[in-house]
C-alpha angles and dihedrals in degrees: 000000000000110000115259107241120238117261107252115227136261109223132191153230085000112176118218112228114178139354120260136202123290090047084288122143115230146223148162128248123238109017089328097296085106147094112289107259117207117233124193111218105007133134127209117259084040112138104198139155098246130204112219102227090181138014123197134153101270113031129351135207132234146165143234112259100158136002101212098174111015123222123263082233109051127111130209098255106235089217127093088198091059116136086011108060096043091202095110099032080171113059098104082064129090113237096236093053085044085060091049087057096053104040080063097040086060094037085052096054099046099042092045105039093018100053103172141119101295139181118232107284105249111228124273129272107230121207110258096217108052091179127050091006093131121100099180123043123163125200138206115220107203134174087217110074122202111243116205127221097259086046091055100041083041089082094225128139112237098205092170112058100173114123137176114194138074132331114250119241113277100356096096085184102054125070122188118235107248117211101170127002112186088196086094139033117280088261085077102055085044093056100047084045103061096034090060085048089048096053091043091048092054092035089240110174121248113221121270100229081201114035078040096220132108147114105243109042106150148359123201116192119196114190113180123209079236085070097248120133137209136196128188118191130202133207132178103203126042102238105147095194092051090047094051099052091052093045090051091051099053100036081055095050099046116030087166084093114118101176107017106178141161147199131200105214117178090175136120096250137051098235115117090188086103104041143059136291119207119194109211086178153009119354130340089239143025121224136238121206115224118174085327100313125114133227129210112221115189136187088274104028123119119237131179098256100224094059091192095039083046091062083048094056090040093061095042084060104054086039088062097049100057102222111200081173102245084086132121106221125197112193107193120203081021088175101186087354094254093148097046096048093044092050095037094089092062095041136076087223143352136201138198143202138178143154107241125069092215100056088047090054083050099043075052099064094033085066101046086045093063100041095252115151106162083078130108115166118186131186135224134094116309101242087041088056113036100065128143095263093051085064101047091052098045093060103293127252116033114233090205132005115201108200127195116167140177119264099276089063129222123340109242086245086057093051095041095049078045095054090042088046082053096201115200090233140021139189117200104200107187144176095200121044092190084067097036088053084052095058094032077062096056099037080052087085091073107014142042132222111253096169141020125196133181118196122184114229100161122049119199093023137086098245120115130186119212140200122200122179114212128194127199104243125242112287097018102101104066 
C-alpha cells in the first residue's frame, strides 16, 4: 500500500520579499531564518496566506490563496488569462520594476556562475512596444479543454470541450481556451477565432492529444513589421475536402494574407520541420525590413520574436564588434543568417553557421535578395563544423565571432576549437545569461569582458537577452 503523503501547511500573513528565477516571487520560511520558498504570481511587498505545494531541504513551493495586503507595486494584469496561462508570469508588475529584475537577473548570473573579472552591467535597453509586440504565436487546438477552478466549482455542464490556445503547464493533454492575447496584434485573436467557429460550424474534429487523432491539431500566425501575414495551418488527418473547405474559408474571410500555408502532420509529435508545407495561397514567406534589407521568413524560419526589439539588439551586436569593413566575420548559430547579413556591408567576409538545413537555404536567399555577395553559410551541427581545418580553409584566423547559441549555451568542442582560432573580438548574444556566465567562465582563459548589454525581448515575462563583448588579452593572439 503506497504511503499517504503529509499534508503540506497553510501559512499565513506571509510577506513576499524578492523575485526569483522563473518569473516566481520569493520568500523565507519561518520569520525569514528559513529556506527560500518559491511564490507564482506574487509581488514583493505582498502580504498572503500561502499553501506550501512541496517541501524539500533546501527551498519549498507554495501558492496564493489569499492576498490578504497587495502589494504598492502591483498592476492590474490586462489579461483575462492571467495565473492560469502561465505564459506572462509578469503582467501585475509594472515594466520598469520588470527591468529592474532583469538587469539583476543578468548582473546575478554573471557575477555568481561567471565569476570573472567583469565591467559594470549597462542598463538595460527596454522594448519599446509591452503589448502586441509578438510576430509569431502558435496555437494547440485540442478537443480537452482546460476548466478552471471557478468553471468547475461554478456547477455548470460543459457540454463543449474544443479549445484553441496554449497548453497548461504540466498537463501536456489540456489546452486553455484562449479568448484575447495582447502578446500580438488584434489580427491574431481574429484569426484563431474564427478558425475555431469555422471548424464548429463544419463539425470538424480537435486533436486528441491522447488518442493522438483529430482534424484540427495547430495553428501558427506570422505578422511582419512589414505588414505581411502568414498563417500555417495543421491538420492531423489528411482529409483534402476537409482541408479545402477550411482553406477556402479562411483564405474568403481574411484577404490580408499575404503567405496562407498547411501541413498535414499525422505524427506523434507537433514539429513541421520534417514535413511538408503546402501553400494554398499567396507566398511561401512573409518579409521583415531591416536598414533597408529584406528577410525572408518562411513557415519554419526562425525569427527573433519582438521584430522592432530585435533591430535594437542587432545594433547593440555590430556595434560590439567593431566592424572597420576589411574583417572576416564568423556568425555561429546564424539561423536565417539575419546577423551576418545585417553586419556584411561593413565586413570583408562573413560566415554562417547554423544547425538546421532549412535556415541556411533561407540565410541563402536573404542574401541574394538584398544583393550581398561577401556571404557563405554552411549546416551541421556546430562542434562537427567548426574544426580546426574548417577554419584553416575558410581564410584563417577570425577577426570577430558573433555568437548567438540556443539556451543551453556552447558545447565544450565549440569553446575549445574558439580559444585555439583565437578571433580579435568576440560577442557572446544570448537568451539565457546562466549559460552565457558559464562560457564567459571558460573563454575567460584567453579574453576579458569589455561590455555588457541587456536588451529586453519579452515583456511581462522573466526572459532576458544579453550581449557581452569579449576581447582576446595582450599577448594571446600570437
Amino acid at each position: 500500500m503506497a504511503r499517504k503523503r503529509k499534508e503540506l501547511p497553510e501559512l499565513k500573513d506571509i510577506e513576499i520579499t524578492g523575485v526569483a528565477a522563473e518569473g516566481n516571487a520569493l520568500t523565507r520560511l519561518d520569520g525569514g531564518n528559513g529556506i527560500v520558498c518559491f511564490i507564482p504570481f506574487g509581488a514583493p511587498g505582498d502580504i498572503a496566506d500561502i499553501k506550501l505545494t512541496r517541501k524539500k531541504s533546501s527551498f519549498a513551493e507554495a501558492r496564493i490563496t489569499r492576498l490578504v495586503k497587495p502589494s504598492e507595486i502591483r498592476v492590474e494584469p490586462r489579461c483575462e488569462h492571467f495565473t492560469v496561462c502561465g505564459g506572462c508570469r509578469w503582467q501585475h508588475l509594472p515594466y520598469d520594476f520588470q527591468l529592474q529584475c532583469k538587469q539583476q537577473q543578468v548582473t546575478d548570473a554573471l557575477e555568481r556562475i561567471a565569476k570573472i573579472d567583469l565591467p559594470p552591467v549597462s542598463p538595460i535597453l527596454g522594448s519599446g512596444s509591452i503589448w502586441a509586440y509578438r510576430n509569431k504565436m502558435e496555437y494547440t487546438m485540442s478537443n480537452k479543454v482546460w476548466l478552471t477552478f471557478e468553471q468547475l466549482e461554478s456547477g455548470e455542464e460543459f457540454t463543449d470541450r474544443n479549445a484553441v490556445g496554449f497548453h497548461i503547464p504540466g498537463a501536456f493533454d489540456k489546452v486553455l481556451d484562449i479568448n484575447c492575447c495582447h502578446l500580438q496584434e488584434d489580427f491574431g485573436n481574429r484569426l484563431r477565432l474564427f478558425v475555431k467557429a469555422a471548424a464548429k460550424e463544419r463539425g470538424f474534429s480537435f486533436f486528441d492529444l491522447r488518442e493522438q487523432k483529430g482534424l484540427m491539431r495547430t495553428l501558427m500566425i506570422r505578422t511582419a513589421s512589414t505588414g505581411q501575414k502568414m498563417a500555417v495551418v495543421v491538420f492531423g488527418e489528411d482529409n483534402p475536402e476537409a482541408i479545402e473547405a477550411m482553406m477556402s474559408a479562411i483564405k474568403a474571410e481574411f484577404p490580408e494574407l499575404t503567405s496562407l500555408l498547411y501541413v498535414v502532420n499525422t505524427k506523434a509529435n507537433d514539429t513541421i520541420g520534417d514535413l511538408d508545407v503546402i501553400t494554398y495561397a499567396g507566398m511561401p514567406y512573409i518579409e521583415e525590413e531591416m536598414e533597408g534589407l529584406r528577410f525572408r521568413i518562411g513557415p519554419k524560419s526562425f525569427y527573433q520574436t519582438n521584430s522592432l526589439q530585435a533591430y535594437e539588439l542587432y545594433k547593440v551586436a555590430r556595434s560590439f564588434a567593431d566592424l572597420k569593413g576589411d574583417e572576416l566575420v564568423y556568425d555561429l548559430y546564424t539561423g536565417t543568417g539575419t546577423i551576418a547579413n545585417f553586419v556584411a556591408r561593413q565586413a570583408r567576409h562573413v560566415v554562417g553557421i547554423e544547425y538546421v538545413p532549412e535556415a541556411i537555404a533561407d540565410a541563402k536567399i536573404n542574401s541574394e535578395v538584398n544583393g550581398i555577395t561577401n556571404t557563405e553559410f554552411y549546416a551541421g551541427d556546430m562542434k562537427d563544423v567548426l574544426t580546426d581545418g574548417f577554419i584553416a580553409e575558410h581564410g584563417g584566423r577570425p577577426d570577430v565571432m558573433i555568437i548567438d547559441p540556443p539556451r543551453a549555451g556552447m558545447h565544450q568542442d565549440v569553446v575549445d576549437v574558439i580559444l585555439r582560432a583565437r578571433p580579435g573580438r568576440i560577442v557572446y548574444v544570448s537568451c539565457n545569461p546562466a549559460t552565457q556566465a558559464r562560457d564567459l567562465a571558460l573563454l575567460d582563459a584567453a579574453y576579458r569582458v569589455e561590455a555588457i548589454q541587456p536588451v529586453d525581448m519579452f515583456p511581462h515575462t522573466a526572459h532576458v537577452e544579453n550581449v557581452v563583448r569579449l576581447t582576446l588579452r595582450d599577448g594571446e593572439g600570437d
